[in-house]
C-alpha positions in Angstrom: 0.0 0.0 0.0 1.8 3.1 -1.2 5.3 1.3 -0.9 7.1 0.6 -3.9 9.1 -2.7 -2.6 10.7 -5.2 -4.1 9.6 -9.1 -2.5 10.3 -12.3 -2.7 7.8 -15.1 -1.3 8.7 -18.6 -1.4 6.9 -21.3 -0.1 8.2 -24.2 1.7 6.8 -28.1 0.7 7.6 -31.1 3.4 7.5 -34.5 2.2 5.7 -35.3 5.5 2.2 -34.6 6.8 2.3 -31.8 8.9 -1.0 -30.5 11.2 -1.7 -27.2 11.1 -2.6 -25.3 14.6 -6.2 -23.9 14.9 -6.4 -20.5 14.5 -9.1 -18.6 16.8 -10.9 -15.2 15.1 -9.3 -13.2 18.5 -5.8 -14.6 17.3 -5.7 -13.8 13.6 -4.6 -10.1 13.5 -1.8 -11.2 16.3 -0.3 -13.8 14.3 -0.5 -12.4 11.0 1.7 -9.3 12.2 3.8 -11.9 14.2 4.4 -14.0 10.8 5.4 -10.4 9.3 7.5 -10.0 11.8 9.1 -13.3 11.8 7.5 -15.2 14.9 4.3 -15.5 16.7 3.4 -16.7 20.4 1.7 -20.1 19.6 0.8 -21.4 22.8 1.9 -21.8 26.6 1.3 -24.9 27.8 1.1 -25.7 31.6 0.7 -23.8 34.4 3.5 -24.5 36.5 6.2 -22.0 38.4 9.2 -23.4 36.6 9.1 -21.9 32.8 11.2 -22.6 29.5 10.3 -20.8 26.5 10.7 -22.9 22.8 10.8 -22.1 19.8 10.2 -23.9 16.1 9.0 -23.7 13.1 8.4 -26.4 9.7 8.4 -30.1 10.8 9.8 -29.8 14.0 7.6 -27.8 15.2 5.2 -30.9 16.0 7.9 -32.2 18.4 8.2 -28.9 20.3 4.8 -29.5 21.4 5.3 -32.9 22.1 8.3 -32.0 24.4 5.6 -29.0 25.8 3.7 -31.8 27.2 6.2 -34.1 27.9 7.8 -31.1 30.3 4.5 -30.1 31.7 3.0 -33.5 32.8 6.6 -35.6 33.9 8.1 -32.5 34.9 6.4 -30.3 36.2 7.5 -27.4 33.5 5.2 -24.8 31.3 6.3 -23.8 28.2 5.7 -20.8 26.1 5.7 -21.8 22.5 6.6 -19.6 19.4 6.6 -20.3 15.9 9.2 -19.3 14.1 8.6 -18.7 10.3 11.5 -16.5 9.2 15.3 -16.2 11.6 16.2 -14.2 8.6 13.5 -11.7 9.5 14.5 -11.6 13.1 18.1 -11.3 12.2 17.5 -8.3 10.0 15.9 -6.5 12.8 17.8 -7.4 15.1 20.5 -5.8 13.1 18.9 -2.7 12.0 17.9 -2.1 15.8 21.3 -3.1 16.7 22.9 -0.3 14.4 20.3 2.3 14.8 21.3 2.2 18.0 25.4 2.1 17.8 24.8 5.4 15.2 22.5 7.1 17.8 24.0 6.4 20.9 22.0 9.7 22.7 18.9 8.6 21.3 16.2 6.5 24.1 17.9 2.6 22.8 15.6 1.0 20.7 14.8 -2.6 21.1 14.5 -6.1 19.1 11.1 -7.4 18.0 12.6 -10.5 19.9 13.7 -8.5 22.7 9.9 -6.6 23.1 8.2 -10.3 22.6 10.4 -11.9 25.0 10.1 -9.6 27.8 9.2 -10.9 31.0 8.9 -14.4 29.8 11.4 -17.2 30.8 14.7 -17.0 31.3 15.1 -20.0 29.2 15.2 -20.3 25.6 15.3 -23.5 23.6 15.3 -23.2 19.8 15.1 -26.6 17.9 15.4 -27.0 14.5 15.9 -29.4 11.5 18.2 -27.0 10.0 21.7 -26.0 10.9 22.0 -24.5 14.5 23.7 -21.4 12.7 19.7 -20.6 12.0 18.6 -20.0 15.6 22.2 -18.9 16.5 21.6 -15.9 13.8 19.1 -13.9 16.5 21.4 -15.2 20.1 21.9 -11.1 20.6 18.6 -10.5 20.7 17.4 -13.1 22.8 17.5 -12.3 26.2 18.6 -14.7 29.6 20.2 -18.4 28.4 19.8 -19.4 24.8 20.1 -23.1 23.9 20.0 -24.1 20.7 19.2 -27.8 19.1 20.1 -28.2 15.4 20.7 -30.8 12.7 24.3 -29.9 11.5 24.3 -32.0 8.1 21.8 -33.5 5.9 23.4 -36.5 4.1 24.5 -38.4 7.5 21.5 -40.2 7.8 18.9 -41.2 5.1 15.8 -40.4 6.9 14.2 -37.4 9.0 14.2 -39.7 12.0 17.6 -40.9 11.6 19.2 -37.6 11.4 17.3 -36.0 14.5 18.3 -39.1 16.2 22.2 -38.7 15.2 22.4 -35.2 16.4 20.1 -35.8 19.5 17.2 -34.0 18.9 14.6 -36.4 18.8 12.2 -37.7 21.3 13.9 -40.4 23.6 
């Protein structure tokens, strides 16, 4: 709408069945300005004093909220859960914000979409994906308290999805 921008969209296919999340009418202007933004708060799970926060995003995702309730009902942990559709997003962000603010350094600081999302939340974060672990380590700067990150550092090292979250220890024990 009056911008003169050039875009790219892409679309990502799975060779796997995938569920997608119900979306309630109350949710759908949150989320779609989260997706724009690069992440959206999917779900907390729990109610418990001890909190982790995950994140994931594309196949994974379903075994993030597996691990949600594995953590909530053997453990006794909640867990705020965020899709992540774009760590490139976040990383650009995080960099503009990040140099807006080394060039301006009287200006008020300005912060992160992570940082403003995160705020308040756990002080653990746990990013899982079945990409490299370079992905989720692209927005560490902006992610306040302890950052973990689970990755799959190679595809070719095992000849199924299974196989290769189980050789770098990401998958359900």
């Amino acid at each position: 709408r009056g911008e003169d921008k050039d875009v790219i969209y892409y679309i990502m296919l799975y060779n796997e069945d995938i569920p997608m999340p119900e979306l309630l009418p109350e949710d759908v202007d949150r989320v779609k300005e989260g997706i724009k933004k690069g992440m959206y708060k999917h779900k907390t799970v729990g109610d418990h004093s001890v909190k982790v926060r995950l994140l994931g995003s594309g196949c994974i995702m379903q075994q993030v909220l597996d691990a949600a309730d594995i953590l909530s009902e053997e453990y006794g942990v909640s867990s705020e859960i965020w899709s992540v559709v774009s760590y490139g997003e976040l990383h650009n962000d995080m960099n503009d914000v990040l140099r807006e603010n080394r060039m301006n350094p009287s200006a008020e600081e300005r912060r992160t979409y992570v940082e403003e999302s995160f705020e308040g939340g756990p002080e653990l974060t746990v990013a899982v994906s079945d990409y490299q672990k370079a992905l989720p380590e692209s927005i560490r700067a902006a992610v306040p308290g302890t950052f973990e990150v689970l990755g799959t550092d190679g595809f070719g090292r095992s000849d199924t999805r299974e196989h290769l979250r189980r050789f770098f220890e990401i998958d359900r024990p």
